[in-house]
Backbone bond lengths (Angstrom), bond angles and torsions (degrees), N, CA, C in turn:
res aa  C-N    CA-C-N  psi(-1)  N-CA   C-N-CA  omega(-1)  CA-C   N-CA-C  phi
1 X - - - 1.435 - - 1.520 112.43 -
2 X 1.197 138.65 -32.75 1.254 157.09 154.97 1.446 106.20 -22.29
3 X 1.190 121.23 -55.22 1.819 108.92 168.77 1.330 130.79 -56.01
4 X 1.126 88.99 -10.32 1.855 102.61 -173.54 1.646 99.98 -84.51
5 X 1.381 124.37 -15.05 1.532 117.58 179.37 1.247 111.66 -142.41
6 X 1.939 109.15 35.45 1.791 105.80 162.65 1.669 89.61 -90.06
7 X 1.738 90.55 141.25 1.567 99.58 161.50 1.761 105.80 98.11
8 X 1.386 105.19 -28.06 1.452 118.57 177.79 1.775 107.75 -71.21
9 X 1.863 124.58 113.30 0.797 136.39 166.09 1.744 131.07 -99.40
10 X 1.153 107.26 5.02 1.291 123.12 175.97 1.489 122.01 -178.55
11 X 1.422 108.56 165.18 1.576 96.25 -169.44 1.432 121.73 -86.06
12 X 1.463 111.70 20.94 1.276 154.26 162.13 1.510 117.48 -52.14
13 X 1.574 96.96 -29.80 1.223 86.08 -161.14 1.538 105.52 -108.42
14 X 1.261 111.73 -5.73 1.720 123.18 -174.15 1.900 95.41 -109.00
15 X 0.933 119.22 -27.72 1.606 107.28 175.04 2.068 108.30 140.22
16 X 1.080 98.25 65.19 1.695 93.94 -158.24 1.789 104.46 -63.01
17 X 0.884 97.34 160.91 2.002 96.46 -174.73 1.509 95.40 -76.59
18 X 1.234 127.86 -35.89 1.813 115.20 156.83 1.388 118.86 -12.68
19 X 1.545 100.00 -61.89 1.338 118.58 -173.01 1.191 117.17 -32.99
20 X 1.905 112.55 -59.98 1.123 121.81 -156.76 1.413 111.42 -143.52
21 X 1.695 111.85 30.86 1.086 103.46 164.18 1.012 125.82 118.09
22 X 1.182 109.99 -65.14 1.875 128.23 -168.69 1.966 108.13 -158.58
23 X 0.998 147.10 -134.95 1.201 136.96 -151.38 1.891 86.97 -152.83
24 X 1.191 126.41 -53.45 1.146 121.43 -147.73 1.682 109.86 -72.35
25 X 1.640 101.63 -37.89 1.811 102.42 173.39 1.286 116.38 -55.85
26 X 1.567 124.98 -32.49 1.092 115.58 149.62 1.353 166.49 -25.84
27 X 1.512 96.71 -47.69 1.510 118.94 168.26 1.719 101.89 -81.00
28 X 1.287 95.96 -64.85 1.774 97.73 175.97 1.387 113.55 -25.62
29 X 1.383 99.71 -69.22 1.537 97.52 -159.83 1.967 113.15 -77.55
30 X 1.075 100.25 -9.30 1.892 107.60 163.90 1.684 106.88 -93.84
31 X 1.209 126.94 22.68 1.408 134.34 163.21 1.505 97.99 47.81
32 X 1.520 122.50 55.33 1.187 111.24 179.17 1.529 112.02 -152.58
33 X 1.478 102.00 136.46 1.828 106.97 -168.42 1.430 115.34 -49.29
34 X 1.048 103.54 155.48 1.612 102.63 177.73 1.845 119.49 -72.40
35 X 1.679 93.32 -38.84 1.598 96.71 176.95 1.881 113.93 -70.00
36 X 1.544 120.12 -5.78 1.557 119.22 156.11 1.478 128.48 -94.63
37 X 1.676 84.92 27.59 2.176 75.15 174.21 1.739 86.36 -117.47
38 X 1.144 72.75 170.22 2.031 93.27 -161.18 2.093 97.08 -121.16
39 X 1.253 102.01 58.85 1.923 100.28 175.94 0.986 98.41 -43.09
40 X 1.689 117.48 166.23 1.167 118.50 -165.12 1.948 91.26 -172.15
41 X 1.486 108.95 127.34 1.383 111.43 -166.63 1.155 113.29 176.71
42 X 1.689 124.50 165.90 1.486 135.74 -156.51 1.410 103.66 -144.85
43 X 1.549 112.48 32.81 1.450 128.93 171.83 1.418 115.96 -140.97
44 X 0.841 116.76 108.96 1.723 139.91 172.68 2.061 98.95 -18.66
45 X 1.452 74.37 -59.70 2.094 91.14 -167.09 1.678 101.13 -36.97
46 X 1.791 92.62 -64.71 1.583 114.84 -163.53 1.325 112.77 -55.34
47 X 1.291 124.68 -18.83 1.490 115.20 176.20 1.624 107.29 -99.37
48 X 1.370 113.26 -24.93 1.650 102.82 173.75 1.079 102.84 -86.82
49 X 1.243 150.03 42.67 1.363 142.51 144.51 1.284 99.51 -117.29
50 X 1.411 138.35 -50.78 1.557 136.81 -170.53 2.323 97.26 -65.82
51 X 1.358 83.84 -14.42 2.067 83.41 175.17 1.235 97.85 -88.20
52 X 1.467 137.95 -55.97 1.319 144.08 -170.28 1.594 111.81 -52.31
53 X 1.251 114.68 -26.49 1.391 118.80 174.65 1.652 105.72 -94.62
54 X 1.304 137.40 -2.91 1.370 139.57 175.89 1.931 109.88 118.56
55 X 1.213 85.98 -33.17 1.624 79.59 -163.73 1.498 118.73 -45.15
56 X 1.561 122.68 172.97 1.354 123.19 169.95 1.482 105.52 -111.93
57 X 1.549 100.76 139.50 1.655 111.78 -164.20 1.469 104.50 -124.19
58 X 1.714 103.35 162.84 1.438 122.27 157.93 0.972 104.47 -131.48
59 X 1.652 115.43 138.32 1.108 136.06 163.72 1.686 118.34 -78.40
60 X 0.959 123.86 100.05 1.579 110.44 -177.31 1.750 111.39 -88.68
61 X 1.360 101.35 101.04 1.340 87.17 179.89 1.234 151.71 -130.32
62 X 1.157 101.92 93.81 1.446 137.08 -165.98 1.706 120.56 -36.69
63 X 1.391 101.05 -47.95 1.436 101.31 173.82 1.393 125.52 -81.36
64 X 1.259 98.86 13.59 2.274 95.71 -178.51 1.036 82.46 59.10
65 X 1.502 140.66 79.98 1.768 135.96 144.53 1.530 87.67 -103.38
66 X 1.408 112.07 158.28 1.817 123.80 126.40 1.138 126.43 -48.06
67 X 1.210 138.90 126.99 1.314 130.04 172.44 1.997 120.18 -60.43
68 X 1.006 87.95 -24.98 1.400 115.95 178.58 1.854 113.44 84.02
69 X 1.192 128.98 175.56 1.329 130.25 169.87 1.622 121.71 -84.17
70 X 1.436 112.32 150.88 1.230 124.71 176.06 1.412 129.69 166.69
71 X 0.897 154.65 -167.34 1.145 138.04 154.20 1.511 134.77 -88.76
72 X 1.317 110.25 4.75 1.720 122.15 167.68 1.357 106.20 -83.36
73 X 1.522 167.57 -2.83 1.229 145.68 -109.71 1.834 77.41 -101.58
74 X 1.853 84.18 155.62 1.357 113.37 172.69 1.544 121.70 -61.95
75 X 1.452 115.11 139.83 1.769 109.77 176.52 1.620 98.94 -73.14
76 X 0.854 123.28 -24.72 1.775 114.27 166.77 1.565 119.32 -141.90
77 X 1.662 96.79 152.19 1.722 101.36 176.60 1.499 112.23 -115.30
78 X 1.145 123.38 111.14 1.746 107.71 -164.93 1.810 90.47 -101.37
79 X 1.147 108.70 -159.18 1.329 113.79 -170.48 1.783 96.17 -127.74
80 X 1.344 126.46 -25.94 1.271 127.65 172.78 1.790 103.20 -177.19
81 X 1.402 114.73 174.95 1.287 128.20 -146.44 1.627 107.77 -75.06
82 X 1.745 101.84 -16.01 1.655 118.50 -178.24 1.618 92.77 -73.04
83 X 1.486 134.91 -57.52 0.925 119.24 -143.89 1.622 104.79 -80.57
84 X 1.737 113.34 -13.66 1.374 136.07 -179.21 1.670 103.00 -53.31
85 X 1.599 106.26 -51.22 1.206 129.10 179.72 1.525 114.44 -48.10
86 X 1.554 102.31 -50.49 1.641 106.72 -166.67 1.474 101.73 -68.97
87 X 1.485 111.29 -47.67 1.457 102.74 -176.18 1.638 123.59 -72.54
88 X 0.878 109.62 -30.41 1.654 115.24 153.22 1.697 124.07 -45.28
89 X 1.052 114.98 -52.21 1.640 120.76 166.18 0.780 97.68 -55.60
């Protein structure tokens, strides 16, 4: 999965929900399932909504928070974007 984000400097460059709003026109309109996008974020909110729509998430989390409870929790918690890296290779 790691090839998919050499060269990638922002989330700009894969389709950021900025872009377009919300998360779901996204997938739609890149003809692609929701359970093969890989969210990726350092906000509690942003991954239980990118889960609530199907996707699979990381929490990167930087500040020593809890993620807290619910029924969205992230398929991974890294500690920052290096260790995102290692497990990706």
């Amino acid at each position: 999965m790691y090839q998919f984000f050499v060269g990638a400097n922002t989330s700009t460059d894969f389709g950021s929900a900025d872009n377009f709003g919300v998360y779901r026109p996204f997938a739609t309109g890149a003809n692609l399932q929701h359970g093969n996008i890989l969210f990726v974020a350092n906000h509690a909110f942003d991954c239980i909504g990118a889960k609530a729509w199907g996707f699979r998430t990381v929490f990167i989390d930087r500040r020593k928070r809890p993620f807290g409870e619910g029924p969205h929790q992230p398929d991974m918690i890294v500690k920052d974007f290096t260790e995102l890296k290692t497990i990706l290779s």
